[in-house]
C-alpha positions in Angstrom: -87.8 -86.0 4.5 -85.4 -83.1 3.6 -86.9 -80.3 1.2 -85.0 -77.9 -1.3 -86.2 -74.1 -1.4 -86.0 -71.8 -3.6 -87.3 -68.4 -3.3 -86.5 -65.7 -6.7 -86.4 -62.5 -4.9 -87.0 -60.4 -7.5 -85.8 -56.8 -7.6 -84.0 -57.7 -4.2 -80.7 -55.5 -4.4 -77.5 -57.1 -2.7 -77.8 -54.6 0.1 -81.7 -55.0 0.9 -80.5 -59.0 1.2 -77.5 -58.2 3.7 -80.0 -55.9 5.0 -82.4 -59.0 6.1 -79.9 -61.3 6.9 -78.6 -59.0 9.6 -81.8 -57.7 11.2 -82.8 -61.8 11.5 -79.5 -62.8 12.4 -79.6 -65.9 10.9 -75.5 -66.2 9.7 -74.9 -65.8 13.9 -78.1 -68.2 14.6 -79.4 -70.2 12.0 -82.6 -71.9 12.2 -82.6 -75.3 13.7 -84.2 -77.5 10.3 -82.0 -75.3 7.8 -79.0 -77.5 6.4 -77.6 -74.9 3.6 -78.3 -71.4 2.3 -76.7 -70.5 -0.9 -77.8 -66.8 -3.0 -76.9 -66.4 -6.4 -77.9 -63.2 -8.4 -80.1 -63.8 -11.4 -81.0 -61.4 -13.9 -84.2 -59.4 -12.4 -82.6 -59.9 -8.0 -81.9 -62.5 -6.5 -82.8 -66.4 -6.2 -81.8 -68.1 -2.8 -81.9 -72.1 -2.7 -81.9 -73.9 1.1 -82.1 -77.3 2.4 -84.5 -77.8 5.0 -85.1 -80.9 7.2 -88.9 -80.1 7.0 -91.0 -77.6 4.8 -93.0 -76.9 8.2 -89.6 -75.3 9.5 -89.6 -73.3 6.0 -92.7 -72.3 6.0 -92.2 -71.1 9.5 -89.3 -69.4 9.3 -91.0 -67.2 6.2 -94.1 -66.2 8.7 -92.1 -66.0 11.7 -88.7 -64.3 10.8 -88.6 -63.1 6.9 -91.9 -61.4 6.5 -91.4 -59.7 9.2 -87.8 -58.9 9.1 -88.9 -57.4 5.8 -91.7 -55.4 6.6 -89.8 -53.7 9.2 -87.4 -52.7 6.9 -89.5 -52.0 4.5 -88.7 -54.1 1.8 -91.4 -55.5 -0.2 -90.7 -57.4 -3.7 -92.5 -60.0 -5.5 -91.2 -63.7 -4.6 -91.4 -66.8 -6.6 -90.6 -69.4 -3.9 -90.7 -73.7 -4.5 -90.7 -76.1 -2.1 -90.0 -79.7 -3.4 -88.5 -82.9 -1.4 -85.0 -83.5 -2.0 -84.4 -86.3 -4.7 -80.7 -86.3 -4.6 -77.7 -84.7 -3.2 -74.2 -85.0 -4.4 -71.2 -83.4 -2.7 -68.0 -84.7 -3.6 -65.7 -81.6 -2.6 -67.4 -80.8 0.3 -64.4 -80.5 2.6 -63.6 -77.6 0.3 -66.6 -75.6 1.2 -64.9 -73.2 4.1 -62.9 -71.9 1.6 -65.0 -71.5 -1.0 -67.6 -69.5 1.9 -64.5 -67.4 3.0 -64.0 -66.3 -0.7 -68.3 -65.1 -1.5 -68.8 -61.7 -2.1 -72.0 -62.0 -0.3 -70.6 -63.2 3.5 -70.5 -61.5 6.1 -66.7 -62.1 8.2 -66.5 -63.8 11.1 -69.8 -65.2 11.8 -69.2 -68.6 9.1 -68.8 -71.1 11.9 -70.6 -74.3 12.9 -72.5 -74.8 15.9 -69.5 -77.3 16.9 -66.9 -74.2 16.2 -69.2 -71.6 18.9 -69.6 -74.6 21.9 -67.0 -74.8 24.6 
């Protein structure tokens, strides 16, 4: 059963989040159980929703890669963070998507490919 995440960072600033996605690497290579990261800002940081094939993977990427990624940088803010099975999913423009990731504020060039775009 798929789960949706959702972790509020709050406080997070836009560059502490680059910051963490860098030092894990995770926009190069992503977690094998993660379907779909998107961030939004909110009004007190930032909230970041996923789709997971398992909350095990979740829950091990947070004490495996995040925490620590964090720690070592030194960021430390308060997180709200859900984890609920997915009930439904709707996605009627999703051939649309690579264009709508090429035009986020938040991405970082070059490394928005699939796992079928990096294999010879």
């Amino acid at each position: 059963m798929a789960y949706v995440t959702t972790i509020d960072a709050i406080n997070l600033t836009h560059n502490e989040y680059r910051a963490v996605l860098d030092r894990i690497g995770v926009e190069v290579n992503p977690a094998a159980g993660i379907y779909l990261h998107i961030a939004v800002p909110i009004e007190d940081g930032l909230r970041i929703v996923e789709i997971w094939d398992h909350k095990e993977g979740f829950e091990a990427f947070l004490k495996e890669h995040l925490a620590p990624a964090a720690m070592a940088l030194g960021i430390n803010r308060e997180m709200r963070i859900t984890i609920e099975p997915l009930h439904n999913i709707f996605s009627p423009r999703l051939q649309e998507l690579p264009g709508l990731v090429a035009d986020a504020p938040g991405r970082r060039t070059g490394v928005h490919k699939s796992r079928r775009d990096t294999k010879d």
